[in-house]
TIBANU-449948 format. One record per residue (C-alpha): residue number from 0; x, y, z. Coordinates in nm, 4 decimals, m for minus. Layout:
N
+-------+----------+----------+----------+
: vexza :       c1 :       c2 :       c3 :
+-------+----------+----------+----------+
:   NUM :        X :        Y :        Z :
...
+-------+----------+----------+----------+
***
This chain:
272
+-------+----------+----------+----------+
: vexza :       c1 :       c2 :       c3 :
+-------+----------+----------+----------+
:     0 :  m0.5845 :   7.5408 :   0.1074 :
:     1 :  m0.6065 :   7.5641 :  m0.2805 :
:     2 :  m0.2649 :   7.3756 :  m0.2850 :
:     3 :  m0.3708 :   7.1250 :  m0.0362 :
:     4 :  m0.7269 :   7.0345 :  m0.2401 :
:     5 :  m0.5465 :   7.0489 :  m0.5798 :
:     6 :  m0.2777 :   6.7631 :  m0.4641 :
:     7 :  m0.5722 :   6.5868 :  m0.2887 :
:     8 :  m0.7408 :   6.5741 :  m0.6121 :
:     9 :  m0.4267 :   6.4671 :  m0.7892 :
:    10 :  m0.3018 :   6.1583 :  m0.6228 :
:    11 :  m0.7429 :   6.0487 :  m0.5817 :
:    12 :  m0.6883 :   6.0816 :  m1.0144 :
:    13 :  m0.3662 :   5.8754 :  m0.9274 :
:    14 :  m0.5308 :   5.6062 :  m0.7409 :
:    15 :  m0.8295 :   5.5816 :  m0.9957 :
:    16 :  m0.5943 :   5.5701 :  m1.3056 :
:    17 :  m0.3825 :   5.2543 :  m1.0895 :
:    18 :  m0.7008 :   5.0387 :  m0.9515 :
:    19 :  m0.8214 :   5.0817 :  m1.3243 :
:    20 :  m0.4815 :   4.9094 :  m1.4983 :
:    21 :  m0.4322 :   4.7079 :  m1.2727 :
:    22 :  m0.4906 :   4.3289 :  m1.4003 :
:    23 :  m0.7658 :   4.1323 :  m1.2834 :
:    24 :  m0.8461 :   3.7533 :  m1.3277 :
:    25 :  m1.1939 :   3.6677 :  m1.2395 :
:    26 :  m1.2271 :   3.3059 :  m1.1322 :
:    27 :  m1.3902 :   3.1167 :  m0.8513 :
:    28 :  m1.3095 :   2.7911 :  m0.5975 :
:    29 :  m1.4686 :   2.4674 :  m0.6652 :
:    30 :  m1.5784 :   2.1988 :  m0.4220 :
:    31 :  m1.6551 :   1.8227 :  m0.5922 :
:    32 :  m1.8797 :   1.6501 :  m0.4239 :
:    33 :  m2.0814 :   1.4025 :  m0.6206 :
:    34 :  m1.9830 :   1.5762 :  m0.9922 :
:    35 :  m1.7883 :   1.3370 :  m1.2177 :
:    36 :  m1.6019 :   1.6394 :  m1.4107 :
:    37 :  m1.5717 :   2.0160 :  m1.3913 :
:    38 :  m1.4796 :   2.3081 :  m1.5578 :
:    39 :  m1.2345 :   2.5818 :  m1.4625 :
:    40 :  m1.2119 :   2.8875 :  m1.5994 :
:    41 :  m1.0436 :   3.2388 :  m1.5999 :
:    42 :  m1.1260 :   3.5709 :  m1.7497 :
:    43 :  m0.8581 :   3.8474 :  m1.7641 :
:    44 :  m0.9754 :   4.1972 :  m1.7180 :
:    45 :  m0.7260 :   4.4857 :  m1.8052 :
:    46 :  m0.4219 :   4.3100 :  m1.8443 :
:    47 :  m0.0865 :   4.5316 :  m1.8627 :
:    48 :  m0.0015 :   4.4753 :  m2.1842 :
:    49 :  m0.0765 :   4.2401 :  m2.5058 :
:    50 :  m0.1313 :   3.8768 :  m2.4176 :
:    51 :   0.0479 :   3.6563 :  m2.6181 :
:    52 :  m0.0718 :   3.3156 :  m2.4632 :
:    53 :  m0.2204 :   3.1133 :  m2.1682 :
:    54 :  m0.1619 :   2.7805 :  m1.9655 :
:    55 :  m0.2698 :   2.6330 :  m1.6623 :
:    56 :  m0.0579 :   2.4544 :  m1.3829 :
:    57 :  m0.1406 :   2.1864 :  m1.1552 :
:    58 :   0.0215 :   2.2181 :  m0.7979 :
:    59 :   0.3316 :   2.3958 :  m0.9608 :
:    60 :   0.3517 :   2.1651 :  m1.2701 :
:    61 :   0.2461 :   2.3023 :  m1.5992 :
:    62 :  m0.0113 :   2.1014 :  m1.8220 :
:    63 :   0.1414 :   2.0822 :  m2.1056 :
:    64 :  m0.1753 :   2.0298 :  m2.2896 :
:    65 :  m0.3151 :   2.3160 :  m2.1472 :
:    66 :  m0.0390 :   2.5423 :  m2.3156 :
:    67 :  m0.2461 :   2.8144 :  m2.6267 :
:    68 :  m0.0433 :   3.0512 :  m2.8426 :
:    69 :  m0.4072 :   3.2431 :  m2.8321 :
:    70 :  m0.4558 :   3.6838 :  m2.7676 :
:    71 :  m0.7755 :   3.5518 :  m2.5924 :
:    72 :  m0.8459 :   3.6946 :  m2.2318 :
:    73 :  m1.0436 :   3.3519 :  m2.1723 :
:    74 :  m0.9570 :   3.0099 :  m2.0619 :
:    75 :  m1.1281 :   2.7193 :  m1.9593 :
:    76 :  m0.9687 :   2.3809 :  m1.8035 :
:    77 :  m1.1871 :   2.0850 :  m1.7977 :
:    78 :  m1.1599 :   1.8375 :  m1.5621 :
:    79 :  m1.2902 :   1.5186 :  m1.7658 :
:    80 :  m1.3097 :   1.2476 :  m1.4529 :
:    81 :  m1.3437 :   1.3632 :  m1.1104 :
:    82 :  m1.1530 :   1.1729 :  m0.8390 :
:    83 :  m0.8813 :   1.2062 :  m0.5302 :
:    84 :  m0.5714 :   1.2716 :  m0.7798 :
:    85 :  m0.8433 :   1.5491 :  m0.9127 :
:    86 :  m0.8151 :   1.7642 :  m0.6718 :
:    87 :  m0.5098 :   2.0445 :  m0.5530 :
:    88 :  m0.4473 :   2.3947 :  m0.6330 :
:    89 :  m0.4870 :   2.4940 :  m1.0302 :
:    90 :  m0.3289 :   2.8443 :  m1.1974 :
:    91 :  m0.4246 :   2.9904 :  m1.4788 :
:    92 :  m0.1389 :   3.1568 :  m1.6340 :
:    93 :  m0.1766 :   3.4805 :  m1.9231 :
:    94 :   0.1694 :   3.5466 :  m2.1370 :
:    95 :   0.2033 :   3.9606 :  m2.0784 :
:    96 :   0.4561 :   4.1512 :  m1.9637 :
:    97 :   0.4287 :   4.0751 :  m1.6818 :
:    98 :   0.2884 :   3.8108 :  m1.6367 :
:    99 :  m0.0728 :   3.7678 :  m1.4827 :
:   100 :  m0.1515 :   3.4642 :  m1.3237 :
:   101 :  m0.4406 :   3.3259 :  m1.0353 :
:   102 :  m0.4746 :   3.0077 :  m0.8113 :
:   103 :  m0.8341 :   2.8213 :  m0.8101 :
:   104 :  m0.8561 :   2.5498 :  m0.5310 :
:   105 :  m1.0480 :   2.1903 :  m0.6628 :
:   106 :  m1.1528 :   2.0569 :  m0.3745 :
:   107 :  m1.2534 :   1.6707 :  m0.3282 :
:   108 :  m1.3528 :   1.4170 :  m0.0676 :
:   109 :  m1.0501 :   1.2395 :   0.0836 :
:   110 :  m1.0050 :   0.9170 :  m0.0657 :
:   111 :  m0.8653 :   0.6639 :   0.2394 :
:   112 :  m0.7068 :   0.3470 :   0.1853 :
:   113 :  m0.5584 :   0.0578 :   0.4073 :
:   114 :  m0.2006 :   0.0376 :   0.3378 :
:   115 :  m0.2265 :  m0.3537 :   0.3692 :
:   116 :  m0.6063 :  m0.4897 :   0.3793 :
:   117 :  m0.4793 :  m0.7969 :   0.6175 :
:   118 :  m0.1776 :  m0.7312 :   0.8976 :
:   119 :  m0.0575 :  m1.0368 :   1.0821 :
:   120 :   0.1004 :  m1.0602 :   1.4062 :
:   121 :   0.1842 :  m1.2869 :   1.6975 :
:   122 :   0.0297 :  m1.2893 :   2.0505 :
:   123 :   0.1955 :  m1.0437 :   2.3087 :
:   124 :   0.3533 :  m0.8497 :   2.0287 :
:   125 :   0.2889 :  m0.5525 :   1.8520 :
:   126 :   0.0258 :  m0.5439 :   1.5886 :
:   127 :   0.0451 :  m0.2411 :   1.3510 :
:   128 :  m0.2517 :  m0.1097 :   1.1194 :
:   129 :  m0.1789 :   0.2192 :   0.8606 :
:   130 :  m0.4256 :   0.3670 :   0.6535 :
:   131 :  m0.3057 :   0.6466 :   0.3738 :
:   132 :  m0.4993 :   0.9547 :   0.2465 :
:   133 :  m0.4755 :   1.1013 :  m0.0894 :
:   134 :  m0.6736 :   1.4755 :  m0.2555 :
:   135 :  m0.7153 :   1.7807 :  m0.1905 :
:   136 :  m0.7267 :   1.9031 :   0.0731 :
:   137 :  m0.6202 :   1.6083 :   0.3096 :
:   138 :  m0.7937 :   1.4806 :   0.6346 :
:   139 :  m0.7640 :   1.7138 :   0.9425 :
:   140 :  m0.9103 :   1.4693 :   1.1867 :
:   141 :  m0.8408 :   1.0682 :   1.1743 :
:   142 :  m1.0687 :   0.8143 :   1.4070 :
:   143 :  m1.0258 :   0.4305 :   1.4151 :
:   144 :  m1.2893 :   0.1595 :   1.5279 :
:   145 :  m1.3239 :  m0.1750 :   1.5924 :
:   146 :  m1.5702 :  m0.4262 :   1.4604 :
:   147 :  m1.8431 :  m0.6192 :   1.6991 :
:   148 :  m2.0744 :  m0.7879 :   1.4585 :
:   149 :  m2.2871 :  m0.4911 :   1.3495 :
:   150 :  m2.1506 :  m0.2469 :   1.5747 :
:   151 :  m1.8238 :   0.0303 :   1.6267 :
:   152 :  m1.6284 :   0.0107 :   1.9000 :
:   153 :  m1.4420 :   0.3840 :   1.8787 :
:   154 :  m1.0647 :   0.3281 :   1.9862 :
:   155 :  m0.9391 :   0.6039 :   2.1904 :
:   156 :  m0.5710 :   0.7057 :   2.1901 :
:   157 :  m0.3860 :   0.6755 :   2.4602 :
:   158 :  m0.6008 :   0.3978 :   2.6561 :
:   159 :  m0.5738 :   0.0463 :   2.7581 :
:   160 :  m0.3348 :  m0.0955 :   2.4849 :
:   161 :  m0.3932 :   0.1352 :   2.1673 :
:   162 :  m0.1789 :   0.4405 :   2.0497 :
:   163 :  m0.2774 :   0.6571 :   1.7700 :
:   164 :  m0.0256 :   0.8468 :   1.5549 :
:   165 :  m0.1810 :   1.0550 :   1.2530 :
:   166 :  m0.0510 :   1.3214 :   0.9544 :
:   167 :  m0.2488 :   1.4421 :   0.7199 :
:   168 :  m0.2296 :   1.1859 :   0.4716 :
:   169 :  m0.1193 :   0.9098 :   0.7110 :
:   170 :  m0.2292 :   0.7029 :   1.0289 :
:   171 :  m0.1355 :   0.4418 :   1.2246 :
:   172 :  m0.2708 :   0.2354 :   1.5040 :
:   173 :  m0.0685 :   0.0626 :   1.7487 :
:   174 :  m0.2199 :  m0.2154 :   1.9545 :
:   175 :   0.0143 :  m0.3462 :   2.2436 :
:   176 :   0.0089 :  m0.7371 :   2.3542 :
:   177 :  m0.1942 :  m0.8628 :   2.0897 :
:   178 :  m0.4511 :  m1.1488 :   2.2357 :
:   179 :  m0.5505 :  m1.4305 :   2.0354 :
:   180 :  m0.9507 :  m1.3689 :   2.1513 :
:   181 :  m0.9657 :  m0.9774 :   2.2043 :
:   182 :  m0.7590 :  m0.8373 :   1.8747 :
:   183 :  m0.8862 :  m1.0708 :   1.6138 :
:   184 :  m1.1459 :  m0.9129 :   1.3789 :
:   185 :  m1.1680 :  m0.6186 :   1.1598 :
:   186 :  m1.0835 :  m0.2546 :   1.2237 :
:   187 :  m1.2056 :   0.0385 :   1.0262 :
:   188 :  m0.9852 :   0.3860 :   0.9822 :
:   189 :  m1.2249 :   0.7305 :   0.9310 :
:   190 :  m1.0431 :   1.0291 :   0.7464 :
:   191 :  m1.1872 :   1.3647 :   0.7465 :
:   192 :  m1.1446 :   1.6711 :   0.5680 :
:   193 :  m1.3678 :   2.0101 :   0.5295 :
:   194 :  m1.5186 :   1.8736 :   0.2226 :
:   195 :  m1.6396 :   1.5177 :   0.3685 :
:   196 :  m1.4959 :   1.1794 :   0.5379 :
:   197 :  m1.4229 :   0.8440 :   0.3634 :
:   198 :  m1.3222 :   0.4951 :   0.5529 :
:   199 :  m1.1307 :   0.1894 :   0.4886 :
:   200 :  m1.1215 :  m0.1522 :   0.6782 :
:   201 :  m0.7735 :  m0.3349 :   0.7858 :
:   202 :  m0.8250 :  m0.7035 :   0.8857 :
:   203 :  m0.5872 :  m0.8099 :   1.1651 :
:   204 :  m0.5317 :  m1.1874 :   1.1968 :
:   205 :  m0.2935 :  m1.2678 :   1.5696 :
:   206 :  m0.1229 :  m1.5791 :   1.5526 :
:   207 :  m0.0010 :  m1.8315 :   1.8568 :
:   208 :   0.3692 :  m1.7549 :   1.9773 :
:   209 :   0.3952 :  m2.1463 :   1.9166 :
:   210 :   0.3332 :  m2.0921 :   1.4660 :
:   211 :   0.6807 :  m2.0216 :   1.4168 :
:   212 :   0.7392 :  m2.3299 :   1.5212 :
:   213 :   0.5021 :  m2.5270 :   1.3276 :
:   214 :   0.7352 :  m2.5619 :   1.0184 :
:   215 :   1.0406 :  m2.6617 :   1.2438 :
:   216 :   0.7868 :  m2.9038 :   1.4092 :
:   217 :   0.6953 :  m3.0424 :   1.0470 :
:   218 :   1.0429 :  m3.0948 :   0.9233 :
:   219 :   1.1344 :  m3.2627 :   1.2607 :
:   220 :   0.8190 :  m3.5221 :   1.1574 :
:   221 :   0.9255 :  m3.6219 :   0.8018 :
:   222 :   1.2810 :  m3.6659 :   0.9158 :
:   223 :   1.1477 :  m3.9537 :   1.2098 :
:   224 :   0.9193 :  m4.1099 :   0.9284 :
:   225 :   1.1655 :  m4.1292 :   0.6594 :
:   226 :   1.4396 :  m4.2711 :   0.9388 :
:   227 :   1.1688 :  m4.5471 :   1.0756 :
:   228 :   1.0904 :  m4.6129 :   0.7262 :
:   229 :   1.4325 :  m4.7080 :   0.6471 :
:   230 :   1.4899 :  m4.9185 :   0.9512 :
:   231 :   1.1937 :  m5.1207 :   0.8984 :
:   232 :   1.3192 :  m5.1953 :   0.5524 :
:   233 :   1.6336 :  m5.2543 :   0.6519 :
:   234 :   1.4813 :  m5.5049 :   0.9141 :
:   235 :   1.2806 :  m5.6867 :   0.6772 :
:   236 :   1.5771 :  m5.7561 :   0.4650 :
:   237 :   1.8199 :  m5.9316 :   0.6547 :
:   238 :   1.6966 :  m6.2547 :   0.6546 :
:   239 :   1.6606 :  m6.2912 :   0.3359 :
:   240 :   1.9923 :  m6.1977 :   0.2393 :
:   241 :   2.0779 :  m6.4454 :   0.5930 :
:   242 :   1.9373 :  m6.7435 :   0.3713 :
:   243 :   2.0803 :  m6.6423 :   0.0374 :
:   244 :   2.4534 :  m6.6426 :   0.2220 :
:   245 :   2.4000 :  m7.0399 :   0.3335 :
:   246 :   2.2688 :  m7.1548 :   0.0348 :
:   247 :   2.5935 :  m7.0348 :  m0.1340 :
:   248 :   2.7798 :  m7.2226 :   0.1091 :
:   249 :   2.6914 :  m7.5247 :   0.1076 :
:   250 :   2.7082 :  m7.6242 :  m0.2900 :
:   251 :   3.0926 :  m7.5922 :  m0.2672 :
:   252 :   3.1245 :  m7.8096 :   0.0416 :
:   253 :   2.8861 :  m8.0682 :  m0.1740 :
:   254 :   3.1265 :  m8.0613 :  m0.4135 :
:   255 :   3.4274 :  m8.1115 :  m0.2403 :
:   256 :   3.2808 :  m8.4030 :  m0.0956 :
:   257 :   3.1899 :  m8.5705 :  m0.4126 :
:   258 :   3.5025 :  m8.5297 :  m0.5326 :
:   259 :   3.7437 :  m8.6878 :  m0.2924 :
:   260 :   3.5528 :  m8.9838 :  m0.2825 :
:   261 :   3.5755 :  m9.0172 :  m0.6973 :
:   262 :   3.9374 :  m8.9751 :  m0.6057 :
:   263 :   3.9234 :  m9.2485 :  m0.3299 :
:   264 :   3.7540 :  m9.4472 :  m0.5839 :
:   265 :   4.0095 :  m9.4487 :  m0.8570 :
:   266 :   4.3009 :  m9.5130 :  m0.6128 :
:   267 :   4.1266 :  m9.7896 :  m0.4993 :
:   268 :   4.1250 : m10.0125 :  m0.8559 :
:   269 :   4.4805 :  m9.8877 :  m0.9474 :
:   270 :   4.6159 : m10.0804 :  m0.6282 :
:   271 :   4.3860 : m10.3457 :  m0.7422 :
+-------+----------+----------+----------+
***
């Protein structure tokens, strides 16, 4: 029993002497909401040997301005401007052997975006509108509506003509054989995350089948004009040139005439 209490007692010591060395990093999530910076920080408690220096990563990219040559079992990251490219996971890094390192999570609104703020597309096609997400961490849950004056129409997938298709930082609505007077108008795309929901608004603009042929149509119309215009010219002018071919006629067969009866003449008084 004495054996049995002494090696109880030893591996407790055992257990105290480990959970006392080993290293601990005391730092703590942050959620932006309406801040316009922020400050991280981590303090290193018992660290397993000397620490020669500390930087901070950024979703598994060092930044490289965050990199100190510094013994110091303190460091701060500030976080100047607050905004979707903000947020993500940040480590703070301490040079030992080994080394001793901890993730804080920045956490920010979603920031949504229409990929194209106008679509375009022709009746009894397919019309397409995307909207893109960027922070940290992304939507989980994507809803589109429709515009009617002041109020939301919510578009459910699946129904009628509509088919949704969403990721996390993408989604896309699908609307089947666009009409001229039902599709027209604006349509607004709702991403949202555990930290909050932002929107965006796609216009969608549904053209006649017949537009495509518009510029065909137009090119066909200045062709006829510029032919009629040249055959009324060409009408005009015919006449004229008509007159101008007589008049250079006649002067030769004037000329002729007066001629053989000088000759006459002169034959005349020689007999004589």
């Amino acid at each position: 029993m004495k054996v049995l209490w002494g090696l109880s007692a030893l591996l407790l010591c055992l257990n105290r002497a480990n959970a006392q060395t080993d290293p601990l990093i005391e730092a703590h999530p942050v959620e932006v909401y309406n801040q316009t910076s922020a400050i991280l920080s981590c303090k290193l408690t018992d660290p397993p040997s000397a620490v020669k220096g500390h930087y901070w990563m950024r979703n598994g990219k060092v930044i490289e301005s965050s990199k100190h040559n510094s013994p110091t079992l303190y460091t701060e990251h500030t976080l100047a401007k607050i905004d979707s490219h903000s947020g993500g996971l940040y480590e703070c890094v301490f040079l030992s052997e080994p080394e001793v390192k901890t993730t804080i999570e920045v956490k920010t609104a979603p920031h949504v975006s229409a990929y194209k703020r106008s679509e375009h597309g022709n009746e009894k096609d397919k019309g397409v509108l995307v909207c893109v997400s960027y922070g940290y961490p992304l939507p989980t849950d994507w809803k589109w509506y429709k515009l009617e004056g002041e109020d939301k129409t919510a578009i459910t997938n699946g129904t009628d003509r509509y088919e949704i298709k969403s990721t996390p930082n993408r989604t896309t609505l699908t609307i089947d054989d666009l009409d001229i007077a039902m599709d027209i108008g604006d349509y607004i795309c709702y991403g949202t995350s555990e930290v909050g929901s932002t929107s965006d608004k796609v216009h969608l603009r549904v053209r006649s089948r017949l537009a495509a042929l518009w510029p065909f149509l137009g090119i066909v119309a200045e062709v006829i004009i510029l032919v009629s215009i040249i055959f009324i010219y060409e009408k005009r002018r015919k006449p004229d040139e008509i007159n101008d071919d007589d008049d250079s006629g006649s002067a030769p067969l004037k000329s002729n005439a007066n001629t053989d009866y000088k000759n006459k003449d002169v034959r005349q008084r020689n007999s004589n």
